[in-house]
Each structure stands twice: as structure tokens, then as C-alpha cells.
N, C-alpha and C positions, 0 to 999 in steps of 0.2 A: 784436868783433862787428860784421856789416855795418850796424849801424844805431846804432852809438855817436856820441852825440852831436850827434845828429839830432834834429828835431822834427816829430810828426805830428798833425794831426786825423782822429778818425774820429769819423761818426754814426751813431747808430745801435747805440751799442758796447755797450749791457751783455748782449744776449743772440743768440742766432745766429749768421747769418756775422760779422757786424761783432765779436759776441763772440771770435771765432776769429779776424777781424783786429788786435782790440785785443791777444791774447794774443801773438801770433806776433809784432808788434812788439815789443811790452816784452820778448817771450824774445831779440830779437836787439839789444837794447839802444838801442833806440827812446825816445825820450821822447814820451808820448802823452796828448794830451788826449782823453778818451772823454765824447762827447758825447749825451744821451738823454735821452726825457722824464721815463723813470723810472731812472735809475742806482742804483737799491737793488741790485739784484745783481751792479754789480759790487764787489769786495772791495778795502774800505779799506786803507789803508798799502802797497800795494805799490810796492815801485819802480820808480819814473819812469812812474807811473801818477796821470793830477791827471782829477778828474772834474766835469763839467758837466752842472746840468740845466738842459735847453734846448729847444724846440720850432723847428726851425731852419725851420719854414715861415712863422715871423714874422722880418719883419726887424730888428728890436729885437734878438731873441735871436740872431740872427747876428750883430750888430755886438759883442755880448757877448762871442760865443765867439770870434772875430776878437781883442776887445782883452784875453780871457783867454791867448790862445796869446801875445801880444805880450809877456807879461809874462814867457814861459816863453822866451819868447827871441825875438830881431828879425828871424829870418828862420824861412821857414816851407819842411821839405824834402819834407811829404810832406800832400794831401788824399784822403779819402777820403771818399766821399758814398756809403753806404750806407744812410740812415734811408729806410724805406718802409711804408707802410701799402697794405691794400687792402681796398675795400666790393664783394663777392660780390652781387651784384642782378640781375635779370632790367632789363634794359634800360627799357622802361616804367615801372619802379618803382622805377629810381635818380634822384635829384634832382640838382638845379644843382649846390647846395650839398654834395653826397658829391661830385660830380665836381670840382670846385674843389678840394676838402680834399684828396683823393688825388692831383692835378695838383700842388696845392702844397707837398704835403709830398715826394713822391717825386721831383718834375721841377723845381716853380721852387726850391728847398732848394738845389738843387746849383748853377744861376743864382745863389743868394745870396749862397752861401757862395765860388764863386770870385769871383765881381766882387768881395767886402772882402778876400776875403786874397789879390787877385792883388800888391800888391807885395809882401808876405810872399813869399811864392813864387818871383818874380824874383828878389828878393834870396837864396834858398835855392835856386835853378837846380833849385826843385822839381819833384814829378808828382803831378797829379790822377789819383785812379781813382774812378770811378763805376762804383754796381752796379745794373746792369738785368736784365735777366734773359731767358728763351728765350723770354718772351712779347712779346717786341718784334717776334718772326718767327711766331709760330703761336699758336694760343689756345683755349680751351674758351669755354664759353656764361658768360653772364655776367659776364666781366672786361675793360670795354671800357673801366673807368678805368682798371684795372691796366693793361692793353696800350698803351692811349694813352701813359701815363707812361713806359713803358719803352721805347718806339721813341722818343719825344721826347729820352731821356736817349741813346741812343746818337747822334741827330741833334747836340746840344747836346754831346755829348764831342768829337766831331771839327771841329766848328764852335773849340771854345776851344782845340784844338792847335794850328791857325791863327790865331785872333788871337795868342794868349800865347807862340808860340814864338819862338825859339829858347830862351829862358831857362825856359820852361814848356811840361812834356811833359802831355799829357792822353792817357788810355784807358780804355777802359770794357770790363768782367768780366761776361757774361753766362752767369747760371748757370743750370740746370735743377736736377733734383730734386736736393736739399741734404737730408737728415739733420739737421736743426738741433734738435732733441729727444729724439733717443736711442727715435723710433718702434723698435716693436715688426713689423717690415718681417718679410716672408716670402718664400720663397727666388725664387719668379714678379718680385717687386721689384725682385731684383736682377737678372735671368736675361734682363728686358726690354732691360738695356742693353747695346749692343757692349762696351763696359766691363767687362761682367759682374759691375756693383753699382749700386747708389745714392751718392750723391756723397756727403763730408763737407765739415764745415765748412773743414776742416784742409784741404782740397782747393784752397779758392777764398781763403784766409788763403795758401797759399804762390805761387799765381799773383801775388797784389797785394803780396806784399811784392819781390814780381822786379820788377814794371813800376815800382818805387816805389824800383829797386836801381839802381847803376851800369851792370849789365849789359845791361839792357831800353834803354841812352842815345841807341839808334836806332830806338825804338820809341815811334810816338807815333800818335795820331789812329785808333788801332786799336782793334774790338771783339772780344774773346777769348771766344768762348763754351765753356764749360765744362759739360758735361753729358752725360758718357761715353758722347757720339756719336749721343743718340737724334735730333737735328735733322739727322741723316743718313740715322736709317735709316726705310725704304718699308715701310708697315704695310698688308697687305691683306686685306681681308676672306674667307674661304672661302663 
């Protein structure tokens, strides 16, 4: 398998995309640390599956998770900084303090977690991927910690392909509409996207396990947006 005997971090992993990245790993024979606040779902004893709970927007718990993967082995071939929250508020009536939490969990996390495992990483001629998302380019009312977060995370991917490179590749996966619940979607849902569906998790699990692969070894400082093409296409009103 293309991921035998490899070692990976993800955040974010017991449910969602990150669940969909932690599984596609272990299926290609990954060894994976899955990192989250609540890891009750993900499922005990599988192999080369070691679980962490962690709030990786404190730095404590990042030196954790750092010297938990050290034990799983002394080089590190693959990050993935997927943990995100977001506070939905009318601008006025979001506080300091929400916009802190959501900066620091979605944006400085992924700052944390490569500054401790950058020489993991060197030593594992690894690859960061960060996941932001379509709202780093367009946005609805209300998500201007979400958005802030997510352009910042794509500025801070291409920022550490440069410092960390040659021995460390960074890129970041911006998804749009993701499925990550097994919604109850109707057929307008899908019919919206040039794609003609709504995304899966399984979607944005097989882009990050390529940029995370041999084959992606010239691909670095790039953001990949994944979202069957609606941040292409011209919506006008009749």
C-alpha cells in the first residue's frame, strides 16, 4: 500500500472530512495519529489507528500531540490540520473572545502544530495539508471569523512551503459543499453544481492523500479548491 509504513497526523479526525481523511489513510496503510477534542467516535482497536484527545488551539496540547507521534516513530511523513470550528453571528453581536477561539482553533492550530513537528517532518521529507475551505474567496452574512480563518490558513500554507522547503511540501484543500452527514439533499442540491452533485467526504480524503503521496513531489505552496466548480460558476439574477 502507498502509505505503508508511514506516519501521519490529522486533526480534527473523528468525524467529517478529517473522518474521511483518517480512514483513507489507515485503508492505504498509513499509521495515524487522529487527533480531537472528542474522539468517542472514532472506533477503538483498529489498525494503525492511536487516538488523541487534544484541543490543538492550546499549545500544551500540541507539544502533546508532537511528543505522542514521536513515540510512533522519529520521523513524521504526513500533517494534516483539518480541526475547525465556526461562530454563525451577525457581526455586531460576535465578541473578541468568539473571534479569538475561531482564529485559534482553525488558524493559529495549524501555526502550532507545524512549528513542533517541523523537524519531524524534515526528517520524514514530509507534507503538510491544511483544510480551509471556499470561504477564503466568497462568503455569506455572518462568517467573518469563519472567512478570516480560512484566507489566513491559505496565506500561512504557502508562507511554510517556503520556509520548510525543500524537505517539506505544504498545501492547502479548499473545499466547498462536503456531505459530511449523510444530509437528506434534493435533486436542485446537486443540479446547482457544474459537477452535478454535492461533494463527498471521500472527495477531499482522496485529493489529501495524493498531495500527501509521492506523486504530488512537485507540488507544493498550492491551494486546490475542491467544490465541483461552483467558485466558477456566474449566478444571475432574472
Amino acid at each position: 500500500m502507498s502509505g505503508a509504513g508511514r506516519t501521519a497526523v490529522v486533526t480534527g479526525a473523528a468525524r467529517g472530512i478529517g473522518r474521511g481523511i483518517t480512514d483513507r489513510l489507515l485503508g492505504e496503510g498509513w499509521q495515524v495519529l487522529a487527533v480531537d477534542v472528542d474522539p468517542a467516535p472514532l472506533p477503538p482497536g483498529r489498525p494503525g489507528l492511536n487516538v488523541l484527545a487534544a484541543d490543538v488551539a492550546i499549545e500544551a496540547d500540541v507539544a502533546q500531540v508532537v511528543e505522542v507521534a514521536a513515540r510512533l516513530s522519529d520521523q513524521l511523513e504526513g500533517l494534516v490540520c483539518n480541526a475547525g470550528i465556526m461562530i454563525r453571528k451577525p457581526l455586531e453581536a460576535l465578541s473578541l473572545v468568539e473571534w479569538r477561539r475561531v482564529l485559534d482553533v482553525n488558524l493559529g492550530s495549524a501555526f502550532l502544530l507545524a512549528r513542533a513537528a517541523a523537524p519531524a517532518l524534515r526528517r520524514g521529507h514530509g507534507g503538510i495539508v491544511t483544510v480551509a475551505s471556499t470561504r477564503a474567496h466568497m462568503s455569506e452574512p455572518d462568517t467573518e471569523s469563519y472567512s478570516a480563518s480560512k484566507g489566513g490558513l491559505v496565506a500561512l500554507t504557502h508562507a511554510l512551503s517556503v520556509s520548510l522547503g525543500p524537505e517539506v511540501r505544504a498545501n492547502c484543500v479548499s473545499p466547498g459543499w462536503i456531505d459530511t452527514a449523510a444530509d437528506a439533499l434534493r435533486p436542485e442540491d446537486h443540479a446547482q453544481h457544474p459537477a452535478g452533485r454535492v461533494g463527498r467526504v471521500e472527495d477531499v480524503a482522496a485529493l489529501v492523500s495524493w498531495l500527501l503521496g509521492p506523486q504530488s513531489g512537485f507540488v507544493t505552496g498550492a491551494e486546490f479548491v475542491i467544490d465541483g466548480g461552483m467558485t466558477r460558476k456566474m449566478i444571475y439574477r432574472d
